[in-house]
C-alpha positions as a Python dict, from the first residue, in 0.01 Angstrom:
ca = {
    (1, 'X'): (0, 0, 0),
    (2, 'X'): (-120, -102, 321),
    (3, 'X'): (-78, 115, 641),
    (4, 'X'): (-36, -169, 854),
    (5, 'X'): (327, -187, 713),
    (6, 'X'): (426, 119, 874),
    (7, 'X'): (254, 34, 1209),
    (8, 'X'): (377, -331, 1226),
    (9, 'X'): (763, -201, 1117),
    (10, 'X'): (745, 77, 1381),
    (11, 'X'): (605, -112, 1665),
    (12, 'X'): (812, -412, 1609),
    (13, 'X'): (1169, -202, 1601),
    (14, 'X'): (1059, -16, 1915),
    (15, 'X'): (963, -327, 2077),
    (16, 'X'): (1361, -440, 1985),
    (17, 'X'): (1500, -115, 2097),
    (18, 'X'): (1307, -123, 2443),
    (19, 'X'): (1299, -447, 2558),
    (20, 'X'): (1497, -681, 2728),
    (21, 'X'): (1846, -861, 2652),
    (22, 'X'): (1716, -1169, 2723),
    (23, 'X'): (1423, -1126, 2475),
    (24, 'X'): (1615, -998, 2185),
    (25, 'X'): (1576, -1328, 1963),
    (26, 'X'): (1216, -1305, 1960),
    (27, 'X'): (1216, -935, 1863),
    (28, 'X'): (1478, -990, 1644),
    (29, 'X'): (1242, -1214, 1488),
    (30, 'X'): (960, -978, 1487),
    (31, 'X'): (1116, -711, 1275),
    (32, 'X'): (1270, -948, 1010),
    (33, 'X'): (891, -1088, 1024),
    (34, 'X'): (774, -724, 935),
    (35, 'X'): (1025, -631, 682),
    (36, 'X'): (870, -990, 492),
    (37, 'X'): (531, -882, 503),
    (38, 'X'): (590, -547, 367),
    (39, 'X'): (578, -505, -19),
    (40, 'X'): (742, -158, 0),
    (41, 'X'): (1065, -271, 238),
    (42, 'X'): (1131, -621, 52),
    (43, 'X'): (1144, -446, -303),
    (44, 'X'): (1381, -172, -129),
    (45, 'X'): (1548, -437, 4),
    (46, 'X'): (1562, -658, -271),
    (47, 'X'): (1697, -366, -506),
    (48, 'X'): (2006, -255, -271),
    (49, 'X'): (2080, -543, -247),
    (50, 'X'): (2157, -598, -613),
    (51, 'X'): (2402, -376, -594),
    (52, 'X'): (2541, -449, -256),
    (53, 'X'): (2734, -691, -101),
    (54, 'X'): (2699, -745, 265),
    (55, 'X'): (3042, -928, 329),
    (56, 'X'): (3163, -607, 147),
    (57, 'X'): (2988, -375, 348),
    (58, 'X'): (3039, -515, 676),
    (59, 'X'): (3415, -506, 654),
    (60, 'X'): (3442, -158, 535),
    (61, 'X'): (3192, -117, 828),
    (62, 'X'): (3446, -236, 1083),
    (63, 'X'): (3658, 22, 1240),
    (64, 'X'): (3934, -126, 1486),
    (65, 'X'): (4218, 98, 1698),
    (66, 'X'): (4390, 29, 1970),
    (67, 'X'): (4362, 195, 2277),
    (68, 'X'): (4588, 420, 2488),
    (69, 'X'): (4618, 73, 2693),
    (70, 'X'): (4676, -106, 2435),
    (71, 'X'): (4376, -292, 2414),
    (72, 'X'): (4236, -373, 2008),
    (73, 'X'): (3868, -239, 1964),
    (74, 'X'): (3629, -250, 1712),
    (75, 'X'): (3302, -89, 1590),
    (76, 'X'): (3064, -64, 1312),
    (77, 'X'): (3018, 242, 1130),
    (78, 'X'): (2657, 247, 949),
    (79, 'X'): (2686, 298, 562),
    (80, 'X'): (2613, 663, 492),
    (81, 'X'): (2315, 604, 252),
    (82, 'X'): (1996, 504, 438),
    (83, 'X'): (1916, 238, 146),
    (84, 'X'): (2153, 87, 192),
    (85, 'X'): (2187, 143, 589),
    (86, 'X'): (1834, -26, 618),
    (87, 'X'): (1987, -353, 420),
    (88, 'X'): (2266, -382, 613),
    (89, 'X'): (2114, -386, 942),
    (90, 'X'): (1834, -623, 791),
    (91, 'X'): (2135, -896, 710),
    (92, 'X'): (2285, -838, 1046),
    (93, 'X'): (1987, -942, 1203),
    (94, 'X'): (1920, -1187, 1004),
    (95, 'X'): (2272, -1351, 1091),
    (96, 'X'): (2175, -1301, 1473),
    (97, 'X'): (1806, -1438, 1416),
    (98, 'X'): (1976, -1785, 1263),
    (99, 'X'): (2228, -1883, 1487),
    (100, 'X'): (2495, -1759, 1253),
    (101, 'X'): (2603, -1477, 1489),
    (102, 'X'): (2619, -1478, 1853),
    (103, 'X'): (2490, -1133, 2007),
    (104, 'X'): (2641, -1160, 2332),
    (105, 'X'): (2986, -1218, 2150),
    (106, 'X'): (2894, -904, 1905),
    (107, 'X'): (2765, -690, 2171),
    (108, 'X'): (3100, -711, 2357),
    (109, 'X'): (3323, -717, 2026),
    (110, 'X'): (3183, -390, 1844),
    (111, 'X'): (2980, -218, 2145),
    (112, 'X'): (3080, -283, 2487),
    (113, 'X'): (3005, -61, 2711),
    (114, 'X'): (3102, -273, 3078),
    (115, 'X'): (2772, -465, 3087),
    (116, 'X'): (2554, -652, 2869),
    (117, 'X'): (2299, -436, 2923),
    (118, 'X'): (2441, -102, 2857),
    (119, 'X'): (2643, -306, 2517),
    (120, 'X'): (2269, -321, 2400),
    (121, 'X'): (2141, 24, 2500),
    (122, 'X'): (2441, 142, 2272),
    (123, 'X'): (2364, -93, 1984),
    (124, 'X'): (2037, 1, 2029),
    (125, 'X'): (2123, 358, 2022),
    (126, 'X'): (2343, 369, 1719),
    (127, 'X'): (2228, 60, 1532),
    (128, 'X'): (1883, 14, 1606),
    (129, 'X'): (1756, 335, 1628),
    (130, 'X'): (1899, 472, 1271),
    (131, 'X'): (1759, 152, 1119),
    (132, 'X'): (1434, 221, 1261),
    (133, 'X'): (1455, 601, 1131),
    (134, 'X'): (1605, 422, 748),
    (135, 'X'): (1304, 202, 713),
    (136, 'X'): (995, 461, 814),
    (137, 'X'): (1196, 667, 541),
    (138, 'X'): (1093, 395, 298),
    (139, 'X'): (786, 365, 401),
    (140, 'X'): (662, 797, 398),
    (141, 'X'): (439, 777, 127),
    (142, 'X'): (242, 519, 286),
    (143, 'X'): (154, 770, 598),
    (144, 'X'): (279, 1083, 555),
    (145, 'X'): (157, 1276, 819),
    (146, 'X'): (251, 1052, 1058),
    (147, 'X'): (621, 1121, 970),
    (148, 'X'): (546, 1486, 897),
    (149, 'X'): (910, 1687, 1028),
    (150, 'X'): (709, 2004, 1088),
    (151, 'X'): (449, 1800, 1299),
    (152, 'X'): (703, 1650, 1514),
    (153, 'X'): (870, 1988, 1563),
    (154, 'X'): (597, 2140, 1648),
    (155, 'X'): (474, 1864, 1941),
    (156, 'X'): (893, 1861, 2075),
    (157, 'X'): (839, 2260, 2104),
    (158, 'X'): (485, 2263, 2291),
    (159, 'X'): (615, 1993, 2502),
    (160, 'X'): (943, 2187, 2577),
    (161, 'X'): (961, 2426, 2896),
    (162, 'X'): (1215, 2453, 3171),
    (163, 'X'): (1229, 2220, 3440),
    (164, 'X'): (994, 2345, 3736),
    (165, 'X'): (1101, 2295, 4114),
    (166, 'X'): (924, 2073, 4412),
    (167, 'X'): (990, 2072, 4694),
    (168, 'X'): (1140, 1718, 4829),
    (169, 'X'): (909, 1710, 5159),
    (170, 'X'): (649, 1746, 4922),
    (171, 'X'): (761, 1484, 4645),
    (172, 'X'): (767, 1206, 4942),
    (173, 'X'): (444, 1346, 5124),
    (174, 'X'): (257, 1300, 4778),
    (175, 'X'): (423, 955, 4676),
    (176, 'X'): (331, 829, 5047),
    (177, 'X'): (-35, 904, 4986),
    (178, 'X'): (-14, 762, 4635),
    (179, 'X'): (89, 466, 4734),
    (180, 'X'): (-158, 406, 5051),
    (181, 'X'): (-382, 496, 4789),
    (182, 'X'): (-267, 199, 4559),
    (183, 'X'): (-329, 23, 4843),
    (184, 'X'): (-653, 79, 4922),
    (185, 'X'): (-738, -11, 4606),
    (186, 'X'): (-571, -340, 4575),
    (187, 'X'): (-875, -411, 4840),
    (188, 'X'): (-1162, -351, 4609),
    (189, 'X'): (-1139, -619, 4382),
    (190, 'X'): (-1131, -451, 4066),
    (191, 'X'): (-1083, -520, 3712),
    (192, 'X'): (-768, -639, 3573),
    (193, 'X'): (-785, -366, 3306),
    (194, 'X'): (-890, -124, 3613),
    (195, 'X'): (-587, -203, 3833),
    (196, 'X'): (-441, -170, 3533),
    (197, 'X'): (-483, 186, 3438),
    (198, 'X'): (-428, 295, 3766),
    (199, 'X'): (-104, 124, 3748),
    (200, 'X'): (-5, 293, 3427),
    (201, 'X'): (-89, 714, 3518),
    (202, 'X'): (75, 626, 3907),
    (203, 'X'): (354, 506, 3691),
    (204, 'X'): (323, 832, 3461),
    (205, 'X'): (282, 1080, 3729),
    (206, 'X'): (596, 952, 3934),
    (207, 'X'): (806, 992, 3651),
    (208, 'X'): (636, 1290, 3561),
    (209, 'X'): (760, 1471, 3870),
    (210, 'X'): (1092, 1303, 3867),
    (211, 'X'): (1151, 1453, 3508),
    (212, 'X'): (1042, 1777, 3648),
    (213, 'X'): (869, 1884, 3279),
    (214, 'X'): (594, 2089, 3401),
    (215, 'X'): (357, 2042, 3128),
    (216, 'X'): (389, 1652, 3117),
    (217, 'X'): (389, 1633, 3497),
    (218, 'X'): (41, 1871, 3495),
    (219, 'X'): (-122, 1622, 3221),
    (220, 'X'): (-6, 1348, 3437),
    (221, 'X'): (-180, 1459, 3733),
    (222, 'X'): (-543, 1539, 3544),
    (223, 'X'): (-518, 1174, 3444),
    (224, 'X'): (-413, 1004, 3725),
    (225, 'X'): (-732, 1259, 3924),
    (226, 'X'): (-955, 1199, 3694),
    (227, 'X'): (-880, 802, 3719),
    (228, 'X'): (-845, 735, 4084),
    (229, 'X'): (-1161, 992, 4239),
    (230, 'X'): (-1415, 748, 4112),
    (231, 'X'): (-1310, 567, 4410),
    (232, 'X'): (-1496, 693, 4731),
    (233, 'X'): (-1281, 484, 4938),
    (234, 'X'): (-956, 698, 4881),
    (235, 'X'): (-1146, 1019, 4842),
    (236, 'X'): (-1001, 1184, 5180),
    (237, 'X'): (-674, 1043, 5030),
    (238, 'X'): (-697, 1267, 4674),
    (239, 'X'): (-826, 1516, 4867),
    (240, 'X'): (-489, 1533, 5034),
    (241, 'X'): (-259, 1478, 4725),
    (242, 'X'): (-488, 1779, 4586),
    (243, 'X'): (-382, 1970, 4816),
    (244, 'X'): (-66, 1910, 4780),
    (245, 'X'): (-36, 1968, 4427),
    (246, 'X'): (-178, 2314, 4459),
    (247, 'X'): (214, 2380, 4642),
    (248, 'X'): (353, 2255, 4279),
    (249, 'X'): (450, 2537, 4003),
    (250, 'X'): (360, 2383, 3703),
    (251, 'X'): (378, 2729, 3543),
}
């Protein structure tokens, strides 16, 4: 067995759950590409499938009511057995991924949620998400660890803590400095991968504070320090957010 079939599944469903509406073909295509490639998925596949009949499956799938307006809606309800989930969601995408289904016209028949966008986000949520959770089930023995349920419960509890408090005044006085500090740097002609990283922990450390999770937002701040005072040019800047962050609780 080769680990790269866990990594290629996992990356390639996440990349499908995260990305953009307007990309979905090409992710689409993705995953079906790394359910092919993987020995373990196209023999589970191949087996529930013997047994199964998609046509079948999709119409006891399809739950329709009509609402208090009088409006007739329909949605899917995911076969119970994760076999057998995983198949059905692989010949759902497969209709999408050649032309035989049109996802627009399925997102707003069995998940609409006012917009396009949030239609997908609930697909993505109730489809996508137990598919992705079905197929790393197959593939356990391959990794694991990596899927170890004590492992993940124990990195959701160390991450866990109550929401800490800061200030507002100091929120903006620190995002002000960040960003003269962004661009500052924008000056110094520096890498691509450089401008870069110090794209990705400003990003992190923003978010960080917005989610108010003391223990990310405190590993957020080492790295985006320990990235950004290499730079003489902003150190009376850092100095400053420094400063500031000694006013933040992250206890």
């Amino acid at each position: 067995m080769n680990t790269n079939e866990l990594a290629f599944f996992t990356s390639s469903v996440n990349r499908l759950i995260e990305g953009q509406l307007i990309l979905v073909d090409k992710h689409i295509a993705t995953v079906l590409k790394s359910v092919a490639k993987s020995p373990t998925l196209c023999r589970a596949l191949t087996n529930t499938l013997k047994n199964m009949s998609y046509a079948t499956e999709f119409s006891r799938a399809r739950v329709t009511w009509t609402s208090a307006d009088g409006i007739k809606e329909s949605r899917l309800k995911l076969p119970v057995d994760r076999n057998r989930q995983f198949a059905f969601v692989v010949c759902l995408l497969t209709e999408v991924d050649c032309g035989k289904r049109n996802i627009l016209d399925f997102l707003r028949e069995y998940y609409n949620a006012g917009t396009n966008e949030l239609s997908y986000a609930r697909f993505a949520s109730e489809v996508l998400k137990p598919f992705k959770a079905a197929g790393e089930n197959l593939l356990r023995e391959i990794d694991p660890d990596s899927l170890n349920a004590e492992f993940v419960s124990q990195a959701q509890q160390y991450f866990s803590a109550e929401n800490m408090y800061v200030e507002t005044n100091t929120l903006a006085d620190i995002f002000t400095l960040m960003e003269e500090v962004r661009l500052t740097l924008i000056d110094q002609h520096l890498s691509e991968e450089t401008v870069a990283e110090i794209a990705t922990v400003s990003e992190a450390l923003v978010n960080s504070l917005y989610l108010k999770n003391p223990i990310i937002a405190r590993v957020c701040y080492i790295a985006y320090k320990n990235t950004v005072k290499q730079f003489d040019v902003v150190s009376t800047k850092l100095e400053q957010i420094v400063i500031l962050f000694n006013r933040v609780n992250f206890k």
